[in-house]
N, C-alpha and C positions, 0 to 999 in steps of 0.2 A: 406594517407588513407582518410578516409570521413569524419573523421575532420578537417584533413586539407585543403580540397577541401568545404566544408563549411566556415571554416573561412574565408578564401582569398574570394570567394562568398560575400558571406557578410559585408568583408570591401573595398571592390570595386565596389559593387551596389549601386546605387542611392535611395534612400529612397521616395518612390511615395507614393501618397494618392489614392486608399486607399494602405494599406502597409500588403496584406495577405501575399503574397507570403513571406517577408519579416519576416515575423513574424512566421511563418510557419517554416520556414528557423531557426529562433535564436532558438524558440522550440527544434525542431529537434537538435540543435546542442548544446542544454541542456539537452537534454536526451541523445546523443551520451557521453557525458563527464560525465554524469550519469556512464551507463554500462562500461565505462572505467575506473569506482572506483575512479572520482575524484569531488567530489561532493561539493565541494569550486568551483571551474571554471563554475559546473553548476548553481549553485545559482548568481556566479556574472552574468552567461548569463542572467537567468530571470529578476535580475534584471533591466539590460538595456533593456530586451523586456518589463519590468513592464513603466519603464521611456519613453518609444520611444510609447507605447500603451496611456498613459498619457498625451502627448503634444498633440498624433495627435486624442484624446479622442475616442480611439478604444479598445471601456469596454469591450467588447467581450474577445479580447487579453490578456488584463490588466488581468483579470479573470482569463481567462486559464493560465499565468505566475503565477499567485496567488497560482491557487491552488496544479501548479506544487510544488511551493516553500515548501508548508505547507508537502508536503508528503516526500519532502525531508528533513525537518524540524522532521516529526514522524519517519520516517527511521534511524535518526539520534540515537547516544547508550547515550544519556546524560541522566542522571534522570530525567531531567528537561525538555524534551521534548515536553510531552503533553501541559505543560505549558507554553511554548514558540509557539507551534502551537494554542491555543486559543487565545494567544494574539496577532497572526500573523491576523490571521480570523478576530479579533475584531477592528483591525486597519483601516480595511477599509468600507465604506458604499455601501455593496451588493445591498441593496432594491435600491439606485439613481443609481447604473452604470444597476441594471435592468431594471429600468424605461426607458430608451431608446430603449429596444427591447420588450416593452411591447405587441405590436400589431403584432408580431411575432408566429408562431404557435409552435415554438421551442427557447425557450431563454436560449443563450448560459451563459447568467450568472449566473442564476438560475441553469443549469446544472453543472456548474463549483464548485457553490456552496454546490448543492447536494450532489454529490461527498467529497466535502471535509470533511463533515458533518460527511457519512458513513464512511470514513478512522477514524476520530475521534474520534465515536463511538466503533468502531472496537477496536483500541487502548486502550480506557476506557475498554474493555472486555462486555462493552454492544450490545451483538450481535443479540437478539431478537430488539432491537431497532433499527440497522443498516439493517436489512432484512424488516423493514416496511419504513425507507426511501428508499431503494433500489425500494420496491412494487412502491412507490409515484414517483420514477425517471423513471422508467418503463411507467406510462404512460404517460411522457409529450413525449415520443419519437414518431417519425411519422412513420406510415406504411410501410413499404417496403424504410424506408433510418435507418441510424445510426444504421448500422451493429456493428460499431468498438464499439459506448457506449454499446449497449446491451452487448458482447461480455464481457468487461470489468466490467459492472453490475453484468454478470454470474457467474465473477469468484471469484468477491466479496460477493456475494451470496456462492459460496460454500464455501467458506473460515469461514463465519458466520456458516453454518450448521455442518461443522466440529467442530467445538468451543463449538456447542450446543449440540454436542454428536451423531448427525444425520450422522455415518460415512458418511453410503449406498450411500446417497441421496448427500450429498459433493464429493464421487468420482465420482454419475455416472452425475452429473452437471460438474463439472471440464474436466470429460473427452470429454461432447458434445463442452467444450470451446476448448480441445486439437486437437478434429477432424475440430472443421471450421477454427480455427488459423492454424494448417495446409494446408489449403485449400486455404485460401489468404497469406499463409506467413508472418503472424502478430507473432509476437514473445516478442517484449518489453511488451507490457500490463502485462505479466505476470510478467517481473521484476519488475515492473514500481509500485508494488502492495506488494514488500516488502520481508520480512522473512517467515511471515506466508508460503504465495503461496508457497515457494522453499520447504519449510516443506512437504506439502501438496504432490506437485512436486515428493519427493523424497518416499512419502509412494505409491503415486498410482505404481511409476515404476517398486516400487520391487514387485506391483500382475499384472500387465498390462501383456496380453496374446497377444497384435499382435503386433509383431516385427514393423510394422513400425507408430503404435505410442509408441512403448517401447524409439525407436530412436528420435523422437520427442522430448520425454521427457529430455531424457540423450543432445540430442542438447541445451535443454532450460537451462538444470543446467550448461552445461559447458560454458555458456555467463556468466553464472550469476555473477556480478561483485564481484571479492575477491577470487572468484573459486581457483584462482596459487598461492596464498597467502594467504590462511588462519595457523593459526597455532592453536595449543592446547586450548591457553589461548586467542584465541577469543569471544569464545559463552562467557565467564566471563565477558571478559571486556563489554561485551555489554549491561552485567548490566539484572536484573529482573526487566521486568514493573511491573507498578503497581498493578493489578490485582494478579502477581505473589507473590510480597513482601505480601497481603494482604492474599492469600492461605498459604503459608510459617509461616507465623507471627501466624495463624489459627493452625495450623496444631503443632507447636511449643507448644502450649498452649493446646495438646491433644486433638484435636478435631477431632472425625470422618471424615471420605470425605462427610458422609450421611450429618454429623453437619455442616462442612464449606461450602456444599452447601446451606444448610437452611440460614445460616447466610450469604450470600453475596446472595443469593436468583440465582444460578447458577445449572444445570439439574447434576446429579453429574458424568455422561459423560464429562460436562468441567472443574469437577473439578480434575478427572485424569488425562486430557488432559493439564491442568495448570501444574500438579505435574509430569508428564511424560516432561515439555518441562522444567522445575526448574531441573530435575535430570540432566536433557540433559548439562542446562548451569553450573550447581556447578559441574558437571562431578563425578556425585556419582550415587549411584545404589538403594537407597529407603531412606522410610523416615528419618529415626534415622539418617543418613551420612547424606543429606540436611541440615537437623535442623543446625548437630554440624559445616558443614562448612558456613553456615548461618549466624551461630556467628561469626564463628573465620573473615567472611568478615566485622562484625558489621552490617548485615544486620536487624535486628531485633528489 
């Protein structure tokens, strides 16, 4: 398969300066081992593209391994996630591997960084904050090149408007990403972006009216890695973020959806959208069931 035709690639190339193709290459075959659910394999890739970007001082790379890392790091179902992705980000000095592409009209470090920020944000459930970094990455891109960031900007962006309660405007942005991803045959960006997207993914399909992006869609979920192997007691294990436990813990304590939006300062669009995806993961059906299996997890 094309993993394995990557790795043989790769450990019988010659390592040249500069070393894109090379690096291009481990990328690629960190996000292939990505979608094949095996996400240890991928992180050791990045990290040999973080070490081999490092000697041959190609911040560019080093960056884009970076912030691969970190999303694989948020993706991750540990409690401790977000807190091990700030400490991933803070480990390294962005503003010096920037300063080499300073005079550049597109710096790829800065973009790299960008990106990681808005994943970040997102995570935290700060989404009106993540849609004004996104506005800020939007324009460092240049006119008529960097399809693929806009693209993946886009979908980031609907992912935030859905969050903020703005169905309309989250499907019909998602679906301008499903017609051009169709059109070049881009299909990872959307995995590449997590739980949310597949969520997302799966609400637009069951109203999506033309058959051949309905097929589009259904192609996208059935890569999605874990698709053959989910079972019941997955959405559990994968734990309540934060944002989650903090609606929960609200809501436990008799608080309106009106109150626990006021109190976490969220449109209360996301505050259903929190408690719609908490029923989803405790596998219960409203609030009173949440609360009581809330406890009996110690979640509280």
């Amino acid at each position: 398969g094309l993993e394995e035709r990557l790795g043989w690639a790769l450990g019988h190339v010659d390592v040249i300066n500069p070393i894109d193709f090379y690096a291009q290459g481990q990328i690629c075959l960190a996000r292939t081992q990505r979608l094949l659910g095996r996400p240890k394999e991928a992180l050791a890739s990045l990290a040999a593209m973080q070490a081999l970007a490092s000697r041959n001082q190609s911040w560019r790379f080093f960056a884009q391994a970076m912030a691969e890392e970190i999303n694989l790091i948020l993706q991750d179902v540990g409690p401790d996630r977000l807190k091990r992705a700030e400490q991933r980000l803070k480990s390294v000095d962005w503003n010096k591997m920037a300063a080499h592409y300073r005079n550049m009209a597109f710096n790829p470090v800065n973009w790299s960084l960008g990106v990681t920020r808005v994943r970040l944000l997102q995570g935290r459930g700060h989404f009106s904050e993540a849609l004004h970094e996104i506005t800020q990455l939007r324009g460092t891109l240049q006119p008529g090149w960097h399809g693929l960031q806009r693209l993946r900007l886009d979908i980031l962006a609907a992912l935030s408007y859905q969050r903020l309660g703005y169905q309309e405007r989250a499907n019909s942005l998602l679906g301008e990403c499903l017609i051009n991803a169709e059109r070049e045959g881009v299909r990872s960006l959307f995995v590449e972006e997590g739980e949310g997207i597949r969520q997302l993914l799966q609400q637009l399909e069951s109203t999506e009216r033309q058959p051949a992006l309905q097929a589009f869609i259904r192609g996208l979920l059935g890569i999605w890695p874990g698709q053959g192997v989910r079972k019941p007691q997955d959405a559990l294990e994968e734990g309540l973020t934060e944002r989650e436990r903090e609606v929960v813990c609200l809501a436990a304590q008799g608080l309106s959806n009106e109150e626990i939006g006021q109190r976490l300062s969220l449109a209360l669009g996301t505050v259903k959208w929190h408690l719609h995806n908490i029923y989803e993961k405790l596998k219960v059906r409203n609030r009173t069931q949440a609360i009581r299996r809330a406890r009996e997890l110690s979640l509280l």
